[in-house]
PDB file as gemmi writes it, atoms N, CA and C in Angstrom:
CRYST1    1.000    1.000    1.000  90.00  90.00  90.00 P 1                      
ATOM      1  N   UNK A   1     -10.484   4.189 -35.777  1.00  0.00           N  
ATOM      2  CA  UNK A   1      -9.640   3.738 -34.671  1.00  0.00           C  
ATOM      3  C   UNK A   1      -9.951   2.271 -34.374  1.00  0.00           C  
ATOM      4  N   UNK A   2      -8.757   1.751 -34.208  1.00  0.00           N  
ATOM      5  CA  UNK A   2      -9.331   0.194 -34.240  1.00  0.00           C  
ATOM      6  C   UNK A   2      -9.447  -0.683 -32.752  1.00  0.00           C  
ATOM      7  N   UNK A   3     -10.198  -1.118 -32.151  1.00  0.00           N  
ATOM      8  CA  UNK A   3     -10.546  -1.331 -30.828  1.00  0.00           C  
ATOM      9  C   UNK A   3      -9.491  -1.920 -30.217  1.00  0.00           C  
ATOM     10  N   UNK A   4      -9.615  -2.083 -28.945  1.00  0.00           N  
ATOM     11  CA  UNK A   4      -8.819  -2.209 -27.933  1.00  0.00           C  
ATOM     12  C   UNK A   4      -8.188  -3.713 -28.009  1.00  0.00           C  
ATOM     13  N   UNK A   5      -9.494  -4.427 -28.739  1.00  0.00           N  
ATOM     14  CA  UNK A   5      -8.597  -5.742 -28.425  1.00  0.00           C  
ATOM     15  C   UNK A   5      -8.224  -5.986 -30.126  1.00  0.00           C  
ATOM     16  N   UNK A   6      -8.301  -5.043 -31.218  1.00  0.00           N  
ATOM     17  CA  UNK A   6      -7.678  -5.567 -32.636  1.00  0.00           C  
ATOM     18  C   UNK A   6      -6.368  -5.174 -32.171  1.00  0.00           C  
ATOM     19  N   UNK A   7      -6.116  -3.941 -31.171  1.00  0.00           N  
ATOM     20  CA  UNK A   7      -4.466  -3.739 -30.651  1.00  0.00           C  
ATOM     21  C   UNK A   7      -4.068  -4.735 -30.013  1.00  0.00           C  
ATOM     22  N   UNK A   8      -4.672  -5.442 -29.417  1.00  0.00           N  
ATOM     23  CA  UNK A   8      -3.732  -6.353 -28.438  1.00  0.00           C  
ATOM     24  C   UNK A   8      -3.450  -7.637 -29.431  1.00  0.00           C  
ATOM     25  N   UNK A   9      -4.390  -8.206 -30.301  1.00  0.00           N  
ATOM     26  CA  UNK A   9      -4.450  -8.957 -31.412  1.00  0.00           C  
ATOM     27  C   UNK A   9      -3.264  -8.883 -31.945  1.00  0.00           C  
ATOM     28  N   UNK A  10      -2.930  -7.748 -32.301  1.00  0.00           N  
ATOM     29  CA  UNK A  10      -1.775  -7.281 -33.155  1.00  0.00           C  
ATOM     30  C   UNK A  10      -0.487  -7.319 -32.502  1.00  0.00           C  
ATOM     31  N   UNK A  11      -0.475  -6.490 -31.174  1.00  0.00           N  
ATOM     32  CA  UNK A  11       0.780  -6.923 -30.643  1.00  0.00           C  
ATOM     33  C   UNK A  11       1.081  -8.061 -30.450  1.00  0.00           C  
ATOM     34  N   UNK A  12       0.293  -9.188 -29.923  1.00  0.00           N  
ATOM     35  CA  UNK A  12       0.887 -10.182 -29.389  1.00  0.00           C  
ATOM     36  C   UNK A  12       1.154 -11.470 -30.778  1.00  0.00           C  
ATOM     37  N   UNK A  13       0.190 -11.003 -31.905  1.00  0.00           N  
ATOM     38  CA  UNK A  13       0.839 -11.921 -33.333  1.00  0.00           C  
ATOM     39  C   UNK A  13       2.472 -11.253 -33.751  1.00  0.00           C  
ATOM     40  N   UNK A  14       2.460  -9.587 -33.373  1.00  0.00           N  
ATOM     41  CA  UNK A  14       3.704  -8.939 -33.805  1.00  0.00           C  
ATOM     42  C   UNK A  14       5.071  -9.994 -33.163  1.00  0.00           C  
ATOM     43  N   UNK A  15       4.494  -9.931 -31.525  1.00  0.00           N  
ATOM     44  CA  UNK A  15       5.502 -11.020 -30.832  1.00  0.00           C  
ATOM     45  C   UNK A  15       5.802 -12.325 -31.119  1.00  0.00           C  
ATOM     46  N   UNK A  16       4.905 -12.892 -31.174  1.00  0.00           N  
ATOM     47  CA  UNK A  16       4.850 -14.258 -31.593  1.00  0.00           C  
ATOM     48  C   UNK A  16       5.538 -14.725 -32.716  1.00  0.00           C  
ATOM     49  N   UNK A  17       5.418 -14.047 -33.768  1.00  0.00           N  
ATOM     50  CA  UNK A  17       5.529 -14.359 -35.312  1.00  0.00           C  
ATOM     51  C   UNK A  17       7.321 -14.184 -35.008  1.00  0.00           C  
ATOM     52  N   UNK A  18       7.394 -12.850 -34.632  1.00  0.00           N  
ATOM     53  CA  UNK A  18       8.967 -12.588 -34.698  1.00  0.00           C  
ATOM     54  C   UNK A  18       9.877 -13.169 -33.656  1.00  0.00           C  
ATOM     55  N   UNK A  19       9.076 -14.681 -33.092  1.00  0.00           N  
ATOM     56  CA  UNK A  19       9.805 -15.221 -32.167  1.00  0.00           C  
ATOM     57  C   UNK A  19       9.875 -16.307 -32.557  1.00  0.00           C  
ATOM     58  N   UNK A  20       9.102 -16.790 -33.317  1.00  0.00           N  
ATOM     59  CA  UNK A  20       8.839 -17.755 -34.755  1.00  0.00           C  
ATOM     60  C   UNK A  20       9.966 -17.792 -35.844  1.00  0.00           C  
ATOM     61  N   UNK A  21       9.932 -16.713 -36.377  1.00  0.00           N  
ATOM     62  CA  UNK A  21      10.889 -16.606 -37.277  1.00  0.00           C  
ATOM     63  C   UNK A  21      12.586 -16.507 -36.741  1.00  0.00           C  
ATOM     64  N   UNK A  22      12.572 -16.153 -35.329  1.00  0.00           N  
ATOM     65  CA  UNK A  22      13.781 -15.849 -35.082  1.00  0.00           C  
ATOM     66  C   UNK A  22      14.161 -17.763 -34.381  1.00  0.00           C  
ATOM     67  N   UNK A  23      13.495 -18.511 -34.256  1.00  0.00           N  
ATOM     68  CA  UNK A  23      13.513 -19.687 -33.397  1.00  0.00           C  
ATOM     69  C   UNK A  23      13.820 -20.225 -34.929  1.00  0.00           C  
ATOM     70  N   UNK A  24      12.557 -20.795 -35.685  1.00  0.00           N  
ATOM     71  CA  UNK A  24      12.530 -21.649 -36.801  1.00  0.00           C  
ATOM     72  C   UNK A  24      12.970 -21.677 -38.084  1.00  0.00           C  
ATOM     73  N   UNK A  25      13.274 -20.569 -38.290  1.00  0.00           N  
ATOM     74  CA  UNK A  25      13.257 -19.928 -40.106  1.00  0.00           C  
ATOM     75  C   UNK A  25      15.371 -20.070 -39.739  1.00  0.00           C  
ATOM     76  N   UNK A  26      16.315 -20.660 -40.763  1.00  0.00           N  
ATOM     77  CA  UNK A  26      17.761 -20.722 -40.702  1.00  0.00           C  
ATOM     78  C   UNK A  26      17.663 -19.057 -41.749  1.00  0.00           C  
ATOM     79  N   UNK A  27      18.403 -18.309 -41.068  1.00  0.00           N  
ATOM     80  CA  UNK A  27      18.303 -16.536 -42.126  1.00  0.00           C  
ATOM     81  C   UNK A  27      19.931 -16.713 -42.020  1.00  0.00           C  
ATOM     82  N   UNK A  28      20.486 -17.387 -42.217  1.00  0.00           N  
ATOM     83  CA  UNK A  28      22.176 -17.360 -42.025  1.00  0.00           C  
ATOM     84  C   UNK A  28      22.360 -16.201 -43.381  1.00  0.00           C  
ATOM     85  N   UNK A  29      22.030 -16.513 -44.502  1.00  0.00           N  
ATOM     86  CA  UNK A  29      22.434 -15.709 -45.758  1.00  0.00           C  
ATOM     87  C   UNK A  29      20.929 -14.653 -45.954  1.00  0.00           C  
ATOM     88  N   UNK A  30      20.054 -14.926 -45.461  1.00  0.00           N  
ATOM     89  CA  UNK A  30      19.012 -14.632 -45.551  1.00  0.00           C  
ATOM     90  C   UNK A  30      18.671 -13.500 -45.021  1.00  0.00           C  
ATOM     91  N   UNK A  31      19.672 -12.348 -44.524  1.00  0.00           N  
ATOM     92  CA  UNK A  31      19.845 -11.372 -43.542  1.00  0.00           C  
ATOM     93  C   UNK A  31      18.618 -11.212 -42.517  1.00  0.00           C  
ATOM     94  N   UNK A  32      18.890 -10.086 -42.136  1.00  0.00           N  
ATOM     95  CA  UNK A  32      18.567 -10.006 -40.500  1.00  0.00           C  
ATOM     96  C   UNK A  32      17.039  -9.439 -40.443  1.00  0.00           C  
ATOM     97  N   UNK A  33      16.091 -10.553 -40.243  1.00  0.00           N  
ATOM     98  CA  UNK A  33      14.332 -10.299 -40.526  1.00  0.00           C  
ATOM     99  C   UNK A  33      13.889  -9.830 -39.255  1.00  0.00           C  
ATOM    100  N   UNK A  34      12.593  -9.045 -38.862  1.00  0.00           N  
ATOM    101  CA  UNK A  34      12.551  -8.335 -38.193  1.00  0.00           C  
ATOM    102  C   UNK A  34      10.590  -7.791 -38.139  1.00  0.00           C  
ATOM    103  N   UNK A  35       9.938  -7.944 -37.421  1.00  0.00           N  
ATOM    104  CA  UNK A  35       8.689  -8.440 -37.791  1.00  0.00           C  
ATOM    105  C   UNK A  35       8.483  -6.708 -37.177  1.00  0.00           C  
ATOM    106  N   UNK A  36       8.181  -5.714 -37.782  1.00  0.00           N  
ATOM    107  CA  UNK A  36       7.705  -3.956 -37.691  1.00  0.00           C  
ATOM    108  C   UNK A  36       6.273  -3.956 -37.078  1.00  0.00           C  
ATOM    109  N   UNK A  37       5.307  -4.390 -37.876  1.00  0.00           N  
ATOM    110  CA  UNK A  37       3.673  -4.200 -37.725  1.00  0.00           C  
ATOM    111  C   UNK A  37       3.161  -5.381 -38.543  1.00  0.00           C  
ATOM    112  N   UNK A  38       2.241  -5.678 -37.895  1.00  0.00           N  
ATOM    113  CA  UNK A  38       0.918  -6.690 -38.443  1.00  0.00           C  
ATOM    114  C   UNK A  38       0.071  -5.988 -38.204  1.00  0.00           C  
ATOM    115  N   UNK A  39      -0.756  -6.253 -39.399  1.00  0.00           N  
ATOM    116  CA  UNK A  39      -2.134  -5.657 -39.662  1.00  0.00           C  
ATOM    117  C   UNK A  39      -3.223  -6.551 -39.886  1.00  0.00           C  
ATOM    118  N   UNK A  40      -4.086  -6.271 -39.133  1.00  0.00           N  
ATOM    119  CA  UNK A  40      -5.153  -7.901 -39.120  1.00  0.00           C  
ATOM    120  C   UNK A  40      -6.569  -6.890 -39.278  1.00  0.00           C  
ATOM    121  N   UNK A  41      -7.281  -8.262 -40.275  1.00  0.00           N  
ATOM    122  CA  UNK A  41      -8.685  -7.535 -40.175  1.00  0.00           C  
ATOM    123  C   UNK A  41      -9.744  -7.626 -39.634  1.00  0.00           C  
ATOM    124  N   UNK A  42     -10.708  -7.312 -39.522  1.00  0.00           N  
ATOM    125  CA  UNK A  42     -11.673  -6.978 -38.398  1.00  0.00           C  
ATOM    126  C   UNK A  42     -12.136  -8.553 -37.801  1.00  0.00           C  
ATOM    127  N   UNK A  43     -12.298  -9.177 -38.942  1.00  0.00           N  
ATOM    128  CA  UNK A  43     -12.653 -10.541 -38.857  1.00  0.00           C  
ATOM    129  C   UNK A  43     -11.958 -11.651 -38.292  1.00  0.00           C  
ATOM    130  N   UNK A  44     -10.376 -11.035 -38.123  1.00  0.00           N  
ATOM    131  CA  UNK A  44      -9.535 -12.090 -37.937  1.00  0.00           C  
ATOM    132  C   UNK A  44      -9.308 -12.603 -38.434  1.00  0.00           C  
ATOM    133  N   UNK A  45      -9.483 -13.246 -39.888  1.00  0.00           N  
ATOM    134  CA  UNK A  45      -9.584 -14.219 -40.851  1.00  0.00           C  
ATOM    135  C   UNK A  45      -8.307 -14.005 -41.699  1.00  0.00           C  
ATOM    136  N   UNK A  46      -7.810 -13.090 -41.998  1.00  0.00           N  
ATOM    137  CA  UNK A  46      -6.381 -12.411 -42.124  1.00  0.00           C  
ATOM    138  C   UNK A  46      -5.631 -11.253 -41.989  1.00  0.00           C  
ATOM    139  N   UNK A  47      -4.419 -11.483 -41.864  1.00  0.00           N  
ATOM    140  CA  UNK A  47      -3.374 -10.792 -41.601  1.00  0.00           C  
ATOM    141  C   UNK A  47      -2.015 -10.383 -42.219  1.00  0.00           C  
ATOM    142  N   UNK A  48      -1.560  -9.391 -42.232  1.00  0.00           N  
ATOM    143  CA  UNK A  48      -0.320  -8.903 -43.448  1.00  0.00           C  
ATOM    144  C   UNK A  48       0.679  -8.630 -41.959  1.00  0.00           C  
ATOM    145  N   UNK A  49       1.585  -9.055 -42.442  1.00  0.00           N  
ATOM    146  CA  UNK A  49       3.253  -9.051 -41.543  1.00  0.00           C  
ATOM    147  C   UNK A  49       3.851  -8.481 -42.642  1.00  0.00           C  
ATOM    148  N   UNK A  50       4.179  -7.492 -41.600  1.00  0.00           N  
ATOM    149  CA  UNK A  50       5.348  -6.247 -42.414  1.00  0.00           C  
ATOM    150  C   UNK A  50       6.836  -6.365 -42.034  1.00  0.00           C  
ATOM    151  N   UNK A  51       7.765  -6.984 -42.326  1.00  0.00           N  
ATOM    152  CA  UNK A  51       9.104  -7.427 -42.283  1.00  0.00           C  
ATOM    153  C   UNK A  51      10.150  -6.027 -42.647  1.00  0.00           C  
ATOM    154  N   UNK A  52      11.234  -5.904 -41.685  1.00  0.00           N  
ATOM    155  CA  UNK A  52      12.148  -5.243 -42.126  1.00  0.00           C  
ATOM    156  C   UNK A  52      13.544  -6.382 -42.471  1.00  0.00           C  
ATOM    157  N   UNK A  53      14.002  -6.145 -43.493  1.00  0.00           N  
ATOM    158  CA  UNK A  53      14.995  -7.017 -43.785  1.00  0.00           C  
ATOM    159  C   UNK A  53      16.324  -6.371 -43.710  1.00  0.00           C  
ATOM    160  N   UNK A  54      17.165  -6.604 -43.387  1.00  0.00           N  
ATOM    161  CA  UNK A  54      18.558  -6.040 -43.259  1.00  0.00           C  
ATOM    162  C   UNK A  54      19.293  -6.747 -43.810  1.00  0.00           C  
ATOM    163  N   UNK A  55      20.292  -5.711 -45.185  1.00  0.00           N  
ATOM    164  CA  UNK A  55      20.977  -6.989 -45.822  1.00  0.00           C  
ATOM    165  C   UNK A  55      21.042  -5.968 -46.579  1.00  0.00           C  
ATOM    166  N   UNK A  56      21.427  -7.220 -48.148  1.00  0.00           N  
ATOM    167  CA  UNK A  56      21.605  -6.730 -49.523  1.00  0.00           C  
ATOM    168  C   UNK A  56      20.053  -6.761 -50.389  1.00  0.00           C  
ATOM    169  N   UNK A  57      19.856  -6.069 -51.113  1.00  0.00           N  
ATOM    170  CA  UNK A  57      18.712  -6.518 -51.993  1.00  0.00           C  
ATOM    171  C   UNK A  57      18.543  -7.642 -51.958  1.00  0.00           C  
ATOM    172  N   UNK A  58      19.464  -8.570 -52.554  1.00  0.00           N  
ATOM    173  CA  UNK A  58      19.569  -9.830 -53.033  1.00  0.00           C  
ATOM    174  C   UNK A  58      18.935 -11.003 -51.685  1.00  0.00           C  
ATOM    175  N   UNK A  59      19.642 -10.524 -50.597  1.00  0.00           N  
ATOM    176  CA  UNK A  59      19.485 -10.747 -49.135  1.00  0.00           C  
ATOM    177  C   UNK A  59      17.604 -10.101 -49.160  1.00  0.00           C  
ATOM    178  N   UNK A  60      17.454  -9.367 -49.050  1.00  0.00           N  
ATOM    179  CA  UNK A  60      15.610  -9.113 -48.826  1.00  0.00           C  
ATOM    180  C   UNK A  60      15.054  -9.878 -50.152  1.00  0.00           C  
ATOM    181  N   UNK A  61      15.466 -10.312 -50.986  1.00  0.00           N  
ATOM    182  CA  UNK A  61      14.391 -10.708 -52.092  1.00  0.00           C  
ATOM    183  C   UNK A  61      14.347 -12.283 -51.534  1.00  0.00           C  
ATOM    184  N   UNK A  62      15.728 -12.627 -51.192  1.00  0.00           N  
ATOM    185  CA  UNK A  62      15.702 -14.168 -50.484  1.00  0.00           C  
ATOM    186  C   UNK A  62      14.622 -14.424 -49.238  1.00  0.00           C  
ATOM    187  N   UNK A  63      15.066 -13.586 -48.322  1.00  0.00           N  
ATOM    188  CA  UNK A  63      14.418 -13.433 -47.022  1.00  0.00           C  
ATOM    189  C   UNK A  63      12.759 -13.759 -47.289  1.00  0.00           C  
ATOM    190  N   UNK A  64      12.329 -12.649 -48.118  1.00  0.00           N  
ATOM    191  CA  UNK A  64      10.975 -12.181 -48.444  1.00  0.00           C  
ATOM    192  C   UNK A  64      10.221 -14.079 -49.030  1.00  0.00           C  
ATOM    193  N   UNK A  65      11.103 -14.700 -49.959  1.00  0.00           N  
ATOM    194  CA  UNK A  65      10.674 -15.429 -50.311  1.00  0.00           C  
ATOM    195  C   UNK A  65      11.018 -16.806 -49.864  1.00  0.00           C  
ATOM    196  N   UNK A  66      11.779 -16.575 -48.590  1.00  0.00           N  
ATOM    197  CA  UNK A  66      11.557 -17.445 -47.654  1.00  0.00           C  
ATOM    198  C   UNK A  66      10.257 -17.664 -46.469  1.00  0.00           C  
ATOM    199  N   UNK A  67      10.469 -16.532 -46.334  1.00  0.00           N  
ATOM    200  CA  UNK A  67       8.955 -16.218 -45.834  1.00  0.00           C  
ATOM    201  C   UNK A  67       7.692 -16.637 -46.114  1.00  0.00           C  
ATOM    202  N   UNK A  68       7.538 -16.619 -47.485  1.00  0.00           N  
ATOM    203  CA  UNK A  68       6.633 -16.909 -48.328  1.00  0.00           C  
ATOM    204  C   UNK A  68       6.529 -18.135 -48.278  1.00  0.00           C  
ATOM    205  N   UNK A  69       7.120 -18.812 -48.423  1.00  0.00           N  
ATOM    206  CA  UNK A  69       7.638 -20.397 -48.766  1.00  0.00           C  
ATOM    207  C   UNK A  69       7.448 -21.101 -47.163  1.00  0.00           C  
ATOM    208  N   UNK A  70       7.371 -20.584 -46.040  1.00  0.00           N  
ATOM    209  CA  UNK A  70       7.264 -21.062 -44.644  1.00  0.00           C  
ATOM    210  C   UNK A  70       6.151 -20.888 -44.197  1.00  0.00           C  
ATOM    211  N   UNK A  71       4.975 -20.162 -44.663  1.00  0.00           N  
ATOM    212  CA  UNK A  71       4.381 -19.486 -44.143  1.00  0.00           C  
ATOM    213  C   UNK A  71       3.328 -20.009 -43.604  1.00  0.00           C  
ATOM    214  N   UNK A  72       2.852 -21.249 -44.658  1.00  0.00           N  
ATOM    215  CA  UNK A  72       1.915 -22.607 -44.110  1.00  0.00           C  
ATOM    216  C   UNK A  72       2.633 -22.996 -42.089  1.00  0.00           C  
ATOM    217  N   UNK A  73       4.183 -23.266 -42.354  1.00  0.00           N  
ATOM    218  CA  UNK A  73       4.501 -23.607 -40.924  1.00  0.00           C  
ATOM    219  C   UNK A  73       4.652 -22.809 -40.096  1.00  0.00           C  
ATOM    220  N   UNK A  74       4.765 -21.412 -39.894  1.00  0.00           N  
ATOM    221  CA  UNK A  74       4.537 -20.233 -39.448  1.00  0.00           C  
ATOM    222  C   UNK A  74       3.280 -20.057 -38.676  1.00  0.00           C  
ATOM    223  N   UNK A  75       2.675 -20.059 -39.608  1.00  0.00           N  
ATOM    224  CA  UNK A  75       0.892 -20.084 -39.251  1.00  0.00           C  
ATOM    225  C   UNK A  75       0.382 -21.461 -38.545  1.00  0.00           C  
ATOM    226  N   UNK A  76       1.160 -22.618 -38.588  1.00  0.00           N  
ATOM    227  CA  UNK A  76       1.090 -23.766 -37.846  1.00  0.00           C  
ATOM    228  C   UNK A  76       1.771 -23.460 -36.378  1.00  0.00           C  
ATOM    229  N   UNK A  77       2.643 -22.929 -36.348  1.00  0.00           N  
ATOM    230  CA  UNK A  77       3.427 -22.847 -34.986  1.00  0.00           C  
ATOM    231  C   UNK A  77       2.663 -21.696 -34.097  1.00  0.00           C  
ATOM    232  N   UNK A  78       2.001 -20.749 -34.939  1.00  0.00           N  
ATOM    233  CA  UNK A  78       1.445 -19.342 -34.500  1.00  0.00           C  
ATOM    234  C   UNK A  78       0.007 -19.908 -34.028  1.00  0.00           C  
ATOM    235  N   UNK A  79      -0.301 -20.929 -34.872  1.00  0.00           N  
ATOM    236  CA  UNK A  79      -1.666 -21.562 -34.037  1.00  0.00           C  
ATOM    237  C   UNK A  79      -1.726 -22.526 -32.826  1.00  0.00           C  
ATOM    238  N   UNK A  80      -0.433 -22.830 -32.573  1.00  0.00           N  
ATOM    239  CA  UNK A  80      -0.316 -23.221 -31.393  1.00  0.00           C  
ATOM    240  C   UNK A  80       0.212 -22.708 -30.046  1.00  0.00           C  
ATOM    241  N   UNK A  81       0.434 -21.601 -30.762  1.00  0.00           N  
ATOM    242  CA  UNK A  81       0.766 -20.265 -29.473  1.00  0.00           C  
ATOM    243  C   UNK A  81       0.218 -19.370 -29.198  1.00  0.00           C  
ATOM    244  N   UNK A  82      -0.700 -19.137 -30.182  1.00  0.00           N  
ATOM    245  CA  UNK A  82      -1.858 -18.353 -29.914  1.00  0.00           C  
ATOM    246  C   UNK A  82      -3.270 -18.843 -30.113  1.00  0.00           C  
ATOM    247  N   UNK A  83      -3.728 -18.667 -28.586  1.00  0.00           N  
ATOM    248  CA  UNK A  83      -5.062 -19.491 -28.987  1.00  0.00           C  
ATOM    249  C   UNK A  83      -5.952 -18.170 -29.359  1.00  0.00           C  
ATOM    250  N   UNK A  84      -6.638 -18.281 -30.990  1.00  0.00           N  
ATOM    251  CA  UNK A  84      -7.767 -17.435 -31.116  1.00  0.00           C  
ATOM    252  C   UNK A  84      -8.813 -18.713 -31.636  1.00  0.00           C  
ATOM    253  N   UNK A  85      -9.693 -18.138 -32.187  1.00  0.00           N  
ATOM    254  CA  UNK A  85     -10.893 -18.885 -32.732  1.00  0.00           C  
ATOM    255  C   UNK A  85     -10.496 -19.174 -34.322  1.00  0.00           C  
ATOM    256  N   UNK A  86      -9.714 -18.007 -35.098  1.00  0.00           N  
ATOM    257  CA  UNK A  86      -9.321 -18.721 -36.331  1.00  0.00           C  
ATOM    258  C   UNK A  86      -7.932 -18.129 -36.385  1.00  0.00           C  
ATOM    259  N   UNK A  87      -7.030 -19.061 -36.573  1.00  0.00           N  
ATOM    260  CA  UNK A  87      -5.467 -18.225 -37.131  1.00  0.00           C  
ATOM    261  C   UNK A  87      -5.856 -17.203 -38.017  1.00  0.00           C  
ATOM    262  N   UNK A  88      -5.150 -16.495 -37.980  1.00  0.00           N  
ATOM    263  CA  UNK A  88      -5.235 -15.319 -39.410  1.00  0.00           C  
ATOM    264  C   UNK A  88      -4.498 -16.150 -40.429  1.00  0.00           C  
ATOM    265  N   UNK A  89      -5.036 -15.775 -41.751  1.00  0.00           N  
ATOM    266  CA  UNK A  89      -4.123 -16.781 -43.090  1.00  0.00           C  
ATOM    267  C   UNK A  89      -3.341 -15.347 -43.242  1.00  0.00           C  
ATOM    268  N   UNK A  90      -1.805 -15.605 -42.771  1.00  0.00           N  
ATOM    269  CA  UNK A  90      -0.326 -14.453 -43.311  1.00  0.00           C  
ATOM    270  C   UNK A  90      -0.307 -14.456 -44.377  1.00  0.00           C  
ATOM    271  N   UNK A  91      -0.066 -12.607 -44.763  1.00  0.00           N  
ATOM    272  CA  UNK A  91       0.525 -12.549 -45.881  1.00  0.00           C  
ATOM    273  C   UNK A  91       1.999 -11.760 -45.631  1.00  0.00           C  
ATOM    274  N   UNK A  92       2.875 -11.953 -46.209  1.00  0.00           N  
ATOM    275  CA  UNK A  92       4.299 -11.133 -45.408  1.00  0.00           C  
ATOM    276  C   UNK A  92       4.467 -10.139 -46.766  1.00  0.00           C  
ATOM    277  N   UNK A  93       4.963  -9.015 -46.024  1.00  0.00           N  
ATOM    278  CA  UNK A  93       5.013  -7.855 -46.951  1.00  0.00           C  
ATOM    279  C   UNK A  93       6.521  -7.311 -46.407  1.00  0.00           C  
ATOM    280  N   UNK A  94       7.375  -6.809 -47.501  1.00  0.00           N  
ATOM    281  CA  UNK A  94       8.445  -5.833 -46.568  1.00  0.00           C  
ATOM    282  C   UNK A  94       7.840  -4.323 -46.301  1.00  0.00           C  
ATOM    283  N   UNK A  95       8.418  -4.220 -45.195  1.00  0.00           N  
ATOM    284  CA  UNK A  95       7.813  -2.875 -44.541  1.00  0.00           C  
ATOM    285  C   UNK A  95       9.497  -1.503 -45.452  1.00  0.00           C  
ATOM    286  N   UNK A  96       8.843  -0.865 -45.954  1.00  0.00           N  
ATOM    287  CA  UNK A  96       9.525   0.084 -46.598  1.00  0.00           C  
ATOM    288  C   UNK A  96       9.551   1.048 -45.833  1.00  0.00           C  
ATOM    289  N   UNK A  97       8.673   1.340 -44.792  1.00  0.00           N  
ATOM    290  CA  UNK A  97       8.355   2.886 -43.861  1.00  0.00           C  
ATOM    291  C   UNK A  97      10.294   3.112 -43.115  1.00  0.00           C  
ATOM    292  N   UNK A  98      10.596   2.129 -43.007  1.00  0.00           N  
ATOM    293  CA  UNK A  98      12.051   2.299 -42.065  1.00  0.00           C  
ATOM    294  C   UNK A  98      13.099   2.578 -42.774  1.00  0.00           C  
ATOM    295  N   UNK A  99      13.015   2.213 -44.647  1.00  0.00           N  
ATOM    296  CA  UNK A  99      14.177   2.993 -44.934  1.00  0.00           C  
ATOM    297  C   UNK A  99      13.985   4.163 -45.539  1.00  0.00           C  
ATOM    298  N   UNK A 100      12.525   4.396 -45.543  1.00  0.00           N  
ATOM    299  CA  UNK A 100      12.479   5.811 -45.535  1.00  0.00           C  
ATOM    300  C   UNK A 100      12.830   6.743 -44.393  1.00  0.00           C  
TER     301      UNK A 100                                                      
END                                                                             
């Protein structure tokens, strides 16, 4: 069970990130991104963002690797909105649990 404050850790990067991406990232063709769960580790030192993408394949393979490609400025904007002691270094993953 993971302590009280790796939950709050998590929610408030869950918020952040997906207020990030919905502010900075242009998803015009890039369909509709959607930040599910972050998972951070004990250390803080990193973190996996689980993305739901809405779209076409073609649309999530773009998305996904837009993501990828932002993620240095992501983690720049996320370090200035969240004050911890070390940003987590993102890794973005699509979250598959939702179209199951």
């Amino acid at each position: 069970m993971p302590s009280l404050r790796l939950l709050r850790v998590r929610e408030l990067l869950k918020r952040e990130i997906g207020e990030i991406i919905r502010r900075e990232l242009p998803l015009a063709e890039k369909g509709l991104i959607s930040v599910n769960d972050v998972e951070v580790c004990k250390d803080l030192q990193s973190a996996t963002v689980y993305v739901g993408i809405i779209g076409t394949e073609d649309q999530k393979e773009r998305g996904l690797a837009l993501l990828r490609k932002e993620r240095a400025k992501i983690q720049g904007l996320l370090s200035r909105a969240v004050v911890l002691k070390y940003t987590p270094h993102l890794r973005f993953a699509i979250d598959e649990s939702v179209s199951r």
